[in-house]
N, C-alpha and C positions, 0 to 999 in steps of 0.2 A: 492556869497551870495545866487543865485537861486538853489542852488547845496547843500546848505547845509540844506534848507527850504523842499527842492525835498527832500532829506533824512530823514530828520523827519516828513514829509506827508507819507512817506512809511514806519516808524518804526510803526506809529499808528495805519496804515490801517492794516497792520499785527496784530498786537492786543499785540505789544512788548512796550512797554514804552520804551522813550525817553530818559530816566535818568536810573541813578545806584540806584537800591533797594536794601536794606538792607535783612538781612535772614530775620527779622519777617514779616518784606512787603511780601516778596515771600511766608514764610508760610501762611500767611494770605490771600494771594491771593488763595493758594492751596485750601484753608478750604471753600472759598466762592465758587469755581467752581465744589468743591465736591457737596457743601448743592446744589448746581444748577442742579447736575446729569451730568457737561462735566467733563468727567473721565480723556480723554488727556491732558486736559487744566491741570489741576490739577496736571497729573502727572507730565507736563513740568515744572510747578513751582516747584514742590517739586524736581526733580533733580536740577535745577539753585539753590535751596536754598543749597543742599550736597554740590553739586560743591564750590558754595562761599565759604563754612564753615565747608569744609571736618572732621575737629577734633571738630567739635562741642558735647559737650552730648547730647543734645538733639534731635542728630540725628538716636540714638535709637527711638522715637515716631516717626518720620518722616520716615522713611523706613518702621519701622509698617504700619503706614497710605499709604505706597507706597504698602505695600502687601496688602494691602484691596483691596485698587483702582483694583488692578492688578487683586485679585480673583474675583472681583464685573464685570469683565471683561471677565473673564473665561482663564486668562494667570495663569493656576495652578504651570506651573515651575517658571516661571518669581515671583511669591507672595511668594514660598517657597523660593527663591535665595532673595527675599527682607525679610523677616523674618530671614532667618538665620543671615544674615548684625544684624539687630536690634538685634538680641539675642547675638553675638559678643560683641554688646555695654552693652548690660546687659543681661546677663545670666539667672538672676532668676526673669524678668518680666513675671510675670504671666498671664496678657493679652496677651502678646503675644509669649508666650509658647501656651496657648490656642488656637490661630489666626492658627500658625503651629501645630496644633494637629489637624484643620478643614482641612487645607489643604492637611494634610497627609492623612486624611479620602477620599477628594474630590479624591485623587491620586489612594486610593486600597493599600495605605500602614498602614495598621491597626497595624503592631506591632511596628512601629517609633511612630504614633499617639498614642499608648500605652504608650510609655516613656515617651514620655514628660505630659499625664496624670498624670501617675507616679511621676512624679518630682513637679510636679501642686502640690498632694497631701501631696508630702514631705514638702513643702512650706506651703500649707492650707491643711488640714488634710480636712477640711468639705468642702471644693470647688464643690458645688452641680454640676454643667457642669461636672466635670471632675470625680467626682462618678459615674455620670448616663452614660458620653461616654465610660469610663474605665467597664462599667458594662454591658453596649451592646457590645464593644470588646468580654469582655470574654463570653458573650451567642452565639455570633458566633464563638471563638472558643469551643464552648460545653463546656470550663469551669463551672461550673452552679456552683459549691459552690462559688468561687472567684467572680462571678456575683452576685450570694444571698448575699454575704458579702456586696457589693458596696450598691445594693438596701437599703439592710437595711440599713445603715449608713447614705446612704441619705435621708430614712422616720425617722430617728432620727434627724438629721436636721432640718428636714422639713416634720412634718405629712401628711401636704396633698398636695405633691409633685405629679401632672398628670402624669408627664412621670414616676416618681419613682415607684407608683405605678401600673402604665401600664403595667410596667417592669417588675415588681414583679410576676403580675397576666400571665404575658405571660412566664414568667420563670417557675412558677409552671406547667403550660400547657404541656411545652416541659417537662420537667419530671414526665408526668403523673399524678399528682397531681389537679386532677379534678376540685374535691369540693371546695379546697382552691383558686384556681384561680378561680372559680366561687363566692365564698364566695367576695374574693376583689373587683372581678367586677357589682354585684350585689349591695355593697355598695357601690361602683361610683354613679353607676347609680340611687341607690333610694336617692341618694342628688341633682338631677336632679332639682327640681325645687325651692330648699334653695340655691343651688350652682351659682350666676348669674357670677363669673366669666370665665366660658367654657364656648367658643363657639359649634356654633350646629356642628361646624366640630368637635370637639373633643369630643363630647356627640356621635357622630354619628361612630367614631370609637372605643368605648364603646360597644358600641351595635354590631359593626363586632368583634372585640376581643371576647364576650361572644358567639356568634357565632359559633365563628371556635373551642371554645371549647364544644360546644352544636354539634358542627358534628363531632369531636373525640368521643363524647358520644352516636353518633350515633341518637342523638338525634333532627332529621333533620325537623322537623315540626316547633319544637323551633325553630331552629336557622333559618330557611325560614321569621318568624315571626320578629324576630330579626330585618336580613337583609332590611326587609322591612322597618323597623321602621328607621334605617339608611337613607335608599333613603329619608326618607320625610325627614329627618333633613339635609344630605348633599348628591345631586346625583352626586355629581363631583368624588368621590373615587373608583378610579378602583378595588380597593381587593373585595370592593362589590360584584360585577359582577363578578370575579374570583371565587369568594367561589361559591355565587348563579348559577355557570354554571357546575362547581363543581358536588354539587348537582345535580341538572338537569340532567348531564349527570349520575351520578351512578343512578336516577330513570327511564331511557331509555327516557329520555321528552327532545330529541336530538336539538328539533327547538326551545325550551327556549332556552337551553344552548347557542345554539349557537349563538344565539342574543344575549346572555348577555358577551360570548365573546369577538364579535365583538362591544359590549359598550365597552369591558374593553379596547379591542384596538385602538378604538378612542380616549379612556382618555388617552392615551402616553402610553400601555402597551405595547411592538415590538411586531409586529407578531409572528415571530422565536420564540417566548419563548411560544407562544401559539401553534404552529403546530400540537403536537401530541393530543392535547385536539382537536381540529378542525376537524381533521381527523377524530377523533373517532365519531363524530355527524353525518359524511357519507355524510357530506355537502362540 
């Protein structure tokens, strides 16, 4: 009798229940250890719940929810091996065709996250995520029409889509297209104080966006102007500091630059990717 007492004082202490639980016990257990932030915890339940009820359908959500955990985690193969599982059970979930289209991003495999964009779209034609990620794709592959197409589609959607039009204005930019991406960003910004949905971070990269097209334009007083009016609304954005040293350095004003460098690489910018700007300030 003291052996089987001893046993169940150590199932507890372990933090395993004593008795047999059902899948939704065990889902449920999963879903409160998430809301809590213990990621392990959660993920052990949600394996005991597969295990019990291997052919369950509903194990499509549940592997979902196990690639979260996973990427919340930073296991990017481990959430893509748990989304493919759930995509198995159902092919044409949308959420989680999405989930694996972030993680394909997180990965550097931008033409897989391409596809299942793709397929997003075939599914919901107006899927704003999957317009706006399928349209930063094709501006990094310099597609620009296939990207202008996306944008648009998603400010028909959605007029006054931030990133849509961010997009927009930064697409024009890379094509030379001065005025008009000036034009878009100009009218961001004078909705600045009708607008109370942006925050100062996103009013603030507003202000670096018009920027960097103000120093395409050579129009570097402006865009110093600009920059600054960013710092007062968010100083935590390293592109700040990147453009502003920028600057600095093509006016030979070597010991700004490089202070503002060296901000941008405290904000998490590697050094290595700043080297040859470094060098050139003779510091």
């Amino acid at each position: 009798m003291k052996k089987l007492i001893f046993l169940a004082v150590c199932l507890l202490a372990s933090g395993m229940p004593a008795f047999a639980q059902t899948y939704q016990e065990l889902c449920d257990r999963a879903v409160t250890y998430t809301e809590q932030d213990s990621l392990p915890q959660a993920e052990t339940y949600i394996r005991r719940a597969l295990k019990l009820e291997p052919a369950n359908p509903h194990n499509a959500l549940l592997f979902s929810n196990l690639g979260t955990i996973q990427r919340r985690q930073r296991k990017y193969e481990k959430a893509l091996e748990s989304y493919n599982f759930a995509l198995n059970i159902a092919p044409r979930a949308v959420p989680i065709l999405l989930n694996r289209a972030t993680i394909y991003m997180e990965l550097g495999r931008n033409n897989l996250a391409q596809a299942d964009y793709s397929l997003v779209l075939d599914l919901e034609k107006d899927n704003e995520e999957a317009l706006l990620m399928r349209a930063y794709i094709y501006m990094q592959q310099r597609d620009y029409k296939m990207a202008k197409a996306d944008y648009e589609r998603l400010l028909k959607v959605n007029p006054t889509s931030y990133n849509g039009r961010l997009g927009l204005a930064t697409l024009e930019q890379r094509e030379g297209k001065y005025e008009e991406a000036l034009r878009l960003l100009n009218t961001m910004i004078a909705a600045k104080g009708e607008n109370r949905q942006l925050s100062p971070s996103q009013y603030a990269m507003l202000y670096v966006a018009r920027a960097g097209v103000e120093k395409d334009l050579h129009h570097t007083d402006m865009a110093l102007v600009d920059l600054e009016e960013a710092i007062s609304l968010d100083s935590s954005q390293p592109e700040i500091y990147l453009m502003r040293g920028e600057i600095y350095l093509a006016q030979k004003k070597k010991d700004l630059a490089k202070r503002d460098f060296e901000k941008a690489i405290s904000l998490g910018v590697p050094q290595s990717d700043l080297r040859n700007f470094l060098q050139q300030t003779g510091k």
